[in-house]
N, C-alpha and C positions, 0 to 999 in steps of 0.2 A: 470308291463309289463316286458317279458322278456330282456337282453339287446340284443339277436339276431335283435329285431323286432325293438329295438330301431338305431341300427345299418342299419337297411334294410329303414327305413324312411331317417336318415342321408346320405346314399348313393344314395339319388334320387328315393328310393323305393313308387312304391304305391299301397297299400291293394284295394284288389277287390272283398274279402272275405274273414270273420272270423267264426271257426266254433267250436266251443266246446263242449264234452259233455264227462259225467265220464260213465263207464262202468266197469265192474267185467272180469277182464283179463280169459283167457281161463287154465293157470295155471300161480302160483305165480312165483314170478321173485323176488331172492337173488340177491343182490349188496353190494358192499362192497365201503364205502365213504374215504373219503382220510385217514382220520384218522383212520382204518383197522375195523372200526365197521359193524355190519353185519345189513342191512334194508332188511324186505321181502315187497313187494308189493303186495296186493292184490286186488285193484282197478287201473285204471288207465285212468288218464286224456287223453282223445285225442283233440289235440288242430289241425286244421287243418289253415291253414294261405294262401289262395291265392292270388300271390301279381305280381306286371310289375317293372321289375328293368333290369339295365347292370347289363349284365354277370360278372364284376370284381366286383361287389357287393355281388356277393355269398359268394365267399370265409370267410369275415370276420361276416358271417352271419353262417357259416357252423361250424366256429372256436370256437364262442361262444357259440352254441351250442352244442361243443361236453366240452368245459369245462366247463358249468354249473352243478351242483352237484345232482338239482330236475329234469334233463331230462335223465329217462333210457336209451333210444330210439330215433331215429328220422331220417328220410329219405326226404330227396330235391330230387325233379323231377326236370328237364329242361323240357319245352316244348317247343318246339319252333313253330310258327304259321308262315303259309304259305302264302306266299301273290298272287293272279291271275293276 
């Protein structure tokens, strides 16, 4: 499990839907890993994650996420729901 997710359960997070599947990217995506090596991708995992947490719970969800080494990609929505 990534440790994003691990972090977003320790923050009082709770999952409300997991959603994965591989798929063949529209064109390949070059990266370069810390150590200056060159990876092309050309598949890519979508992992979709819909989850109820505080707001200061993103941040160290968003952090870990951008320094993991196996996630090219990745975008958080807020949504916020409306009450009557």
């Amino acid at each position: 499990m990534l440790p994003a997710i691990q972090l977003l359960a320790a923050g009082g997070g709770m999952y409300v839907e997991v959603f994965n599947r591989v798929t063949p990217l529209a064109y390949n995506i070059i990266k370069k890993n810390k150590l200056g090596e060159t990876n092309t991708y050309l598949d890519g995992i979508y992992f979709r994650c819909t989850y109820l947490t505080k707001f200061e719970s993103i941040t160290p969800v968003v952090t870990a996420l951008t320094a993991h080494h196996d996630i090219i990609r990745f975008y958080s929505l807020n949504i916020k729901k409306k009450y009557n």
